[in-house]
N, C-alpha and C positions, 0 to 999 in steps of 0.2 A: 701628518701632511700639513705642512704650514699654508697659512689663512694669510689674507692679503686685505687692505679696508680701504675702500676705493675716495675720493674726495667726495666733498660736500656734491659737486657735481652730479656727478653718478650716483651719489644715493639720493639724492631730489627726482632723479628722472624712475630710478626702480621704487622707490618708498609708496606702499601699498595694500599693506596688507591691514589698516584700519578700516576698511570699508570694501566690499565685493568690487572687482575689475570693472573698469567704466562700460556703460551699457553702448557708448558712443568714442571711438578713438581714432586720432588723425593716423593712420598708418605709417609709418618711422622703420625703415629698413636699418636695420645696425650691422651686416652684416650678409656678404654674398658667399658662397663657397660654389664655387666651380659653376657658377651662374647661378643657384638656390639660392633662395634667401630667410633670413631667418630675421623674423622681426620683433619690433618693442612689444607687440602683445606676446606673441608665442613665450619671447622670456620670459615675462613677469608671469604668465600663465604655471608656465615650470620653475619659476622661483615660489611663486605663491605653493605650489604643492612639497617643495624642500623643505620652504621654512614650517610651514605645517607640520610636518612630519615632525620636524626636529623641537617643537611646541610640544610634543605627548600629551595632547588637547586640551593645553591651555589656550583659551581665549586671546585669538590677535586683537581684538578690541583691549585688553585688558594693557597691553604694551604702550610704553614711552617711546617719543618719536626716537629718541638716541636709542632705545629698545630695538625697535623696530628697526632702524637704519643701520644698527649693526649685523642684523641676522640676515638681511639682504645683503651688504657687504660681505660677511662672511662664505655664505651662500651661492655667492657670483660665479668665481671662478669655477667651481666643482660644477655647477651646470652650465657655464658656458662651452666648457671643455666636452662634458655629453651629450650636448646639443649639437653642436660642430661631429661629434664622432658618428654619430646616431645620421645624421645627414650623411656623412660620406658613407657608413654601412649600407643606407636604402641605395644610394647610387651606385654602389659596387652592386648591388640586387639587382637594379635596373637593367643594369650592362650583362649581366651572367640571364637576362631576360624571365626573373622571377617576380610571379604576381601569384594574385590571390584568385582562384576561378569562382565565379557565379557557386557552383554546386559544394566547394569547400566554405566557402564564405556560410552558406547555410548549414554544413553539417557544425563545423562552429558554435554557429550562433544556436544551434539544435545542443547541443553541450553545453553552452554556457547557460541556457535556460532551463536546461533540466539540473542541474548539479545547483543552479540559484532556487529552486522552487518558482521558477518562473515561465512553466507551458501555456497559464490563463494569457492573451494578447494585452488585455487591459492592464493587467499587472505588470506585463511586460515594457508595454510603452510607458507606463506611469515611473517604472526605473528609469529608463533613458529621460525622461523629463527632469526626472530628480538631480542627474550627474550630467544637466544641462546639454542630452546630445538626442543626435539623429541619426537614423539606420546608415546613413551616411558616415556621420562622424565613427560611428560604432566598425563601420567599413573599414576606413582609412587608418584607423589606429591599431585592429586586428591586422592590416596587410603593412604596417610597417613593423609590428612585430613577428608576424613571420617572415619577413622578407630579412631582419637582422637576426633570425636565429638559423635561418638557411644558409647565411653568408657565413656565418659563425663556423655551422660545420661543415661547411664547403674547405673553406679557407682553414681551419685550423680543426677538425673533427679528425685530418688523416694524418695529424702527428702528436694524436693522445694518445696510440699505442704501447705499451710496456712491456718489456723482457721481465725474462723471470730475474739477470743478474740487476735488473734497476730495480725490480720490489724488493729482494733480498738485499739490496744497497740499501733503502728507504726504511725498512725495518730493523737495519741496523745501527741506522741514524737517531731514530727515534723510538725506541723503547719504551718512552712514557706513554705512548698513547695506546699500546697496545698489553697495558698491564692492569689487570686487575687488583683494586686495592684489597688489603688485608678487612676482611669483613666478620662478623660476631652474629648469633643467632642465640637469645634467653629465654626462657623461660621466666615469667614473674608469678608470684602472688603477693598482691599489698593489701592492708588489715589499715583501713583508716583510725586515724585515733579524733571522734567527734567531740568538738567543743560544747561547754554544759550549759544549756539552757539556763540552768536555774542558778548558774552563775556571772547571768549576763554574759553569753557567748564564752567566755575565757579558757585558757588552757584549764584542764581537769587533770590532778597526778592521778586522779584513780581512774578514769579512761584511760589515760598514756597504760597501767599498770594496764587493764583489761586488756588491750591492744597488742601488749606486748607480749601476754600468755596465750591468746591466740596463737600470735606470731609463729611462734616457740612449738605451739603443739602444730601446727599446719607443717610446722618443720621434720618434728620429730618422724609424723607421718611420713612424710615422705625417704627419711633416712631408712625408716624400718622396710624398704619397698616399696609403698603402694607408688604408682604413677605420678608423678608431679602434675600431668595435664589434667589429671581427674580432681586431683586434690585440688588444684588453681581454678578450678572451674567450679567447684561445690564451694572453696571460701572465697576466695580472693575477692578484694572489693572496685580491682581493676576492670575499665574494660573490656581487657586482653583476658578474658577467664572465658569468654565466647570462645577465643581460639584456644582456650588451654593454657592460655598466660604465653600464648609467644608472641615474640616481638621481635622482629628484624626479619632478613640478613640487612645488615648495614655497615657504614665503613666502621672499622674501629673507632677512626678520628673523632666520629663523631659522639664516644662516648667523654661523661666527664672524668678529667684527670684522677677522680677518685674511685670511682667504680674502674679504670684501666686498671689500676696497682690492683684491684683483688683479683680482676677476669687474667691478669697476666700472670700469675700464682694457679691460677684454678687448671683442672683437666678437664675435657668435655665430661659431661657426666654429673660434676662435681656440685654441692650446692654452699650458700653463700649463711653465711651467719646473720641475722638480722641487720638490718642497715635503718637508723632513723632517717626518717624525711622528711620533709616541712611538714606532711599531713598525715604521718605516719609511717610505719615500719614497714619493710619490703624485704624480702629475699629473693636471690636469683639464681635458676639455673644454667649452666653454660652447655648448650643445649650442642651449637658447632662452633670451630674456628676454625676459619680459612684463612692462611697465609697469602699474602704479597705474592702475586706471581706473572711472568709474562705470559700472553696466551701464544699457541706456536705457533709458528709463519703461517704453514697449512690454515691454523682455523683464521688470518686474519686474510690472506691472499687478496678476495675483494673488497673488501676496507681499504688496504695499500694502493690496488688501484684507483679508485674513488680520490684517496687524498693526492694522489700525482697527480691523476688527470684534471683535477682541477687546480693546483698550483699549475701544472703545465698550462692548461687552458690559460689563468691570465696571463701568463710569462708568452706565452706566443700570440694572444690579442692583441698585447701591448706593443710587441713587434710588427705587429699587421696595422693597425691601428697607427704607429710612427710613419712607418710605409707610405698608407694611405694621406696623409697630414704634407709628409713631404712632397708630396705628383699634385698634391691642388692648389689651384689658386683662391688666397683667402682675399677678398676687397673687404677693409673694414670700414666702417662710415664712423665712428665712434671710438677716437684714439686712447680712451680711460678702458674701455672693454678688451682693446687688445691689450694692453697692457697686462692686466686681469687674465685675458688667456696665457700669453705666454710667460708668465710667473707660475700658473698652472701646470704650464704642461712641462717646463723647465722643475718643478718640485716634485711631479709624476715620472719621470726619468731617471730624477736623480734616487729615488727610494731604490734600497735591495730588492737583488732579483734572489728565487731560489736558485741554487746550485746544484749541481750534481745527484742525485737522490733525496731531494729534497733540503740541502743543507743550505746556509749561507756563505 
């Protein structure tokens, strides 16, 4: 989604994130929609939480003003467009005559306190202190998110529906997501080979040989019968001898190129001829292999749905969401922000929609 970098202007008026939100601010409307307004604090409020985010907590003190005035630039449009959306969502709420009641608003807030570790009151109120709010504020921000997730499936919940021929479309589309990779399951026993003391740490040929006749007899044992998990578990100097020396399942891919050439020679069952290794010698049993496979429609049925309905879900937001944008009246007081939105919502448009079964 292309990024937009607003003038000097605009980033002089948003530039803020070296120092916490003024404790004192002239209030500056930027912005009416359908008579709401949306103002200088409230954005910088939700830019400052953007640009954060997109920090993975580095230090905004730590940033240069061209740092910093970039990442509010960059940042503008994408919340200005959600701010504007988010507003017309509450007032489509408002109009279908949805609120938050007294006794909901506590069973809520009876949930978020217990899932927080927060039934003490003092602990309680000392959170909301921390994230700077009031039973109030904690009010209003729970009832504009339920009131945009009621809309949500009011407006767009009765056309996430799906036929059986739209899953089997959708599974037919996309077979990678529903295949399980080719996967390996070994058996190990490793015989370290210790460097000698008493030669100043150094490789020892006569360890390496000791190491290597271990090897060799932990082998043999196991060719003549006994158990590979018993025998890995009384020598082996691996971890893996708690479980018997096994190790996986995992993708093939992720073995190395050298151990694939022997596992793809070998039959389950089969064992491996000693292998040196940085720290000594190893063998492997190939204990399973599971082939590359699709799993069948049947076992993925509710997966299929899950991934439509929610490509459907944004593909018919975005339609409702257009809808809504064209019936409002927007007054902008700030002609570098409209600008900003509608570069926005003009590049939100222009992006592919899914198709058909999920296709392009």
């Amino acid at each position: 989604m292309k990024k937009i970098v607003t003038p000097a202007a605009l980033i002089g008026l948003l530039v803020f994130l070296s120092a916490s939100i003024r404790a004192e601010v002239i209030e500056q409307v930027l912005v009416k929609v359908n008579g709401d307004i949306i103002t200088k604090t409230e954005l910088e409020q939700r830019l400052t939480g953007a640009v954060r985010q997109s920090l993975n907590g580095r230090d905004p003190a730590s940033l240069t003003p061209e740092e910093r005035g970039k990442l509010v630039a960059d940042a503008t449009p994408e919340v200005l467009v959600g701010s504007i959306d988010e507003l017309l969502l509450l007032q489509r709420g408002r109009e279908l005559g949805l609120k938050l009641g007294d006794e909901q608003f506590r069973q809520v807030v009876n949930n978020i306190r217990k899932e927080q570790g927060l039934q003490d009151e003092e602990k309680f109120q000392a959170a909301l202190r921390q994230e700077n709010m009031t039973m109030e504020d904690l009010r209003k921000q729970l009832e504009r998110q339920m009131l945009i997730e009621q809309v949500q499936r009011q407006e767009v919940g009765s056309k996430l529906s799906i036929t059986e021929a739209e899953a089997r479309l959708y599974y037919e589309r996309h077979p990678q997501d529903f295949t399980d990779p080719a996967s390996i399951t070994l058996r190990e026993i490793f015989v370290e080979v210790p460097s000698d003391p008493k030669q100043g740490n150094a490789f020892s040929v006569e360890k390496d040989n000791e190491a290597k006749q271990k090897i060799e007899a932990l082998r043999a044992r196991v060719l003549k019968g006994e158990d590979f998990a018993a025998v890995a578990a009384e020598g082996s100097d691996s971890s893996s001898k708690a479980n018997g020396g096994l190790i996986g399942p995992f993708p093939r891919t992720d073995v190395s190129p050298q151990l694939q050439q022997i596992v793809d020679k070998m039959k389950v069952g089969e064992v491996t001829a000693p292998l040196r290794t940085q720290r000594g010698y190893q063998i492997f049993k190939l204990e399973a292999l599971t082939q590359q496979a699709v799993q069948p429609f049947d076992n993925v049925r509710d997966l299929i749905a899950d991934k439509v309905a929610a490509e459907r879900t944004r593909s018919e937001m975005r339609k409702f969401l257009t809808r809504l944008r064209s019936q409002a009246i927007i007054e902008w007081k700030n002609e570098e922000l409209k600008k900003a939105y509608d570069k926005q919502v003009a590049a939100d448009s222009a992006a592919p929609q899914p198709g058909p079964g999920g296709g392009k």
